[in-house]
C-alpha positions as CSV (number, residue, x, y, z in Angstrom):
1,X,10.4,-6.2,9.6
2,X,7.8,-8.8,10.1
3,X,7.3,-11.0,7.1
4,X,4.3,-13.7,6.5
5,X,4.9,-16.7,4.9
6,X,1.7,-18.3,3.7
7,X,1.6,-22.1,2.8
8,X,0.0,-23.5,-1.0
9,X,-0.9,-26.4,0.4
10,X,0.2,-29.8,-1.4
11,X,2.8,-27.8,-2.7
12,X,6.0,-28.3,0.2
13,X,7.8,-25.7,-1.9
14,X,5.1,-23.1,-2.1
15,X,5.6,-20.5,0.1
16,X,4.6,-16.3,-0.3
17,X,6.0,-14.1,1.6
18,X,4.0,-10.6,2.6
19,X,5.0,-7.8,4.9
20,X,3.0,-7.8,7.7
21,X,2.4,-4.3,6.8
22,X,1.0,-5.2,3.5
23,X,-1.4,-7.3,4.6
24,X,-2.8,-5.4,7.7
25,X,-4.0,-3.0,4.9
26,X,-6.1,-5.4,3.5
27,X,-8.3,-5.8,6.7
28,X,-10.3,-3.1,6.4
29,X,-11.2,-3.8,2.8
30,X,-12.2,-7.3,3.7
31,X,-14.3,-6.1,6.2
32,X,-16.1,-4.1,4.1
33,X,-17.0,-5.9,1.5
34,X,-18.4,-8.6,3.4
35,X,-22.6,-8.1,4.2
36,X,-23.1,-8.1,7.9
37,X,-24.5,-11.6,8.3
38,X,-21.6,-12.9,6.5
39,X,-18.9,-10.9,9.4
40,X,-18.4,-13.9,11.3
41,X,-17.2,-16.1,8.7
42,X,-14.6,-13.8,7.8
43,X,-13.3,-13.1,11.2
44,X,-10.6,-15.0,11.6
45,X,-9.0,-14.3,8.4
46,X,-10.0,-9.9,9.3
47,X,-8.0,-11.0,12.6
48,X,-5.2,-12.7,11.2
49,X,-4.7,-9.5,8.5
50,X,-5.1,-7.2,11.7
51,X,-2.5,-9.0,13.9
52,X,-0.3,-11.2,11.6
53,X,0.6,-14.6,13.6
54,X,1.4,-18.1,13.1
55,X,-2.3,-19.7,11.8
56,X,-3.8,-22.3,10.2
57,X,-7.3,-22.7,8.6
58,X,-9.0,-25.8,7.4
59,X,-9.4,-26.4,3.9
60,X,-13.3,-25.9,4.0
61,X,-12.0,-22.5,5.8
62,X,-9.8,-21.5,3.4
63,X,-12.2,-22.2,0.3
64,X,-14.3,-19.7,1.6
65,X,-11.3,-17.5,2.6
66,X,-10.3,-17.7,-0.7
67,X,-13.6,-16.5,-2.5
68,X,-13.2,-13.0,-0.4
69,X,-10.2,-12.4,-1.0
70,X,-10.9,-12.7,-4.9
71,X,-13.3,-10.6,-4.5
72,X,-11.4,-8.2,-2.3
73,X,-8.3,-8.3,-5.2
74,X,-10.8,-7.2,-7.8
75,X,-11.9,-4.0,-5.7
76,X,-11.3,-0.9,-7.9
77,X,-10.1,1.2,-4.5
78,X,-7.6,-1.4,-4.0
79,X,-4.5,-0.3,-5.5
80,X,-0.8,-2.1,-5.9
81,X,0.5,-4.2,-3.2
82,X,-2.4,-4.5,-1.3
83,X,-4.5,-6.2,-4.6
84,X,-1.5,-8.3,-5.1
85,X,-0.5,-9.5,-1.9
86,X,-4.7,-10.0,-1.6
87,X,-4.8,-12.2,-5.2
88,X,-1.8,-14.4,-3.8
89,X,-3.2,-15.1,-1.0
90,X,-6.5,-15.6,-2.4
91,X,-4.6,-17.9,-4.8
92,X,-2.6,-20.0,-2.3
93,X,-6.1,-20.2,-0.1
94,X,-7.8,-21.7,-2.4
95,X,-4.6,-24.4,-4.0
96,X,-4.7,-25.5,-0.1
97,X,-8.5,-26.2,-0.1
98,X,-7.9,-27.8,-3.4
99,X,-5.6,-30.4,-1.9
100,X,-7.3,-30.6,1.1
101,X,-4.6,-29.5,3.4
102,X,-5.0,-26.7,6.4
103,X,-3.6,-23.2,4.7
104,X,-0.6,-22.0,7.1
105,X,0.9,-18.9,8.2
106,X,4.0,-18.8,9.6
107,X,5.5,-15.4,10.8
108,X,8.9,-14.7,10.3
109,X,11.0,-12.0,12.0
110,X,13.9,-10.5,10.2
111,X,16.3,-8.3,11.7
112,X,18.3,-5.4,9.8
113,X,21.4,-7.5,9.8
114,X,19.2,-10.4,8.1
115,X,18.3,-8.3,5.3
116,X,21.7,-6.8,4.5
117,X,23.4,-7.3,1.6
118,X,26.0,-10.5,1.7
119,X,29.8,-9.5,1.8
């Protein structure tokens, strides 16, 4: 399983975690609720929902980031762990602009042996 973990900025402690899963379900909702002339501002977060990877955007990046996703998390088509995982990150976008710090990704691999119950 693939996990994201997805920085809140100032906050060293702050991490979410997302399936990778999760979030490349967003994508397409992102997408389309952005008008056309607005597409290229939103590309590189469309991309890193598509293929989840290790990233960083700006804090001016990440203000804006932040906006569509809120706006994404409120879509009434949106339902359960895709509008979640879209607030949080919404939410953690927008504490990282807020500090000015760069919002980070990090992937994280787990095997099945990772996720098995300790002895």
């Amino acid at each position: 399983m693939t996990i994201v973990a997805v920085s809140h900025g100032a906050d060293f402690f702050g991490l979410d975690h997302h399936p990778s899963t999760v979030l490349v379900q967003l994508a397409p909702y992102v997408t389309n609720s952005t008008p056309y002339s607005q597409q290229a501002d939103i590309a590189p977060l469309v991309t890193a929902l598509e293929t989840p990877a290790d990233q960083e955007f700006p804090p001016e990046q990440a203000a804006q980031l932040a906006e569509q996703l809120h706006k994404v998390s409120r879509d009434r088509h949106l339902k359960g762990k895709p509008a979640a995982a879209a607030r949080a990150l919404a939410d953690a976008a927008a504490r990282a602009a807020a500090d000015h710090d760069p919002w980070h990704w990090t992937l994280i691999t787990q095997t099945s042996h990772d996720t098995a119950p300790a002895a």
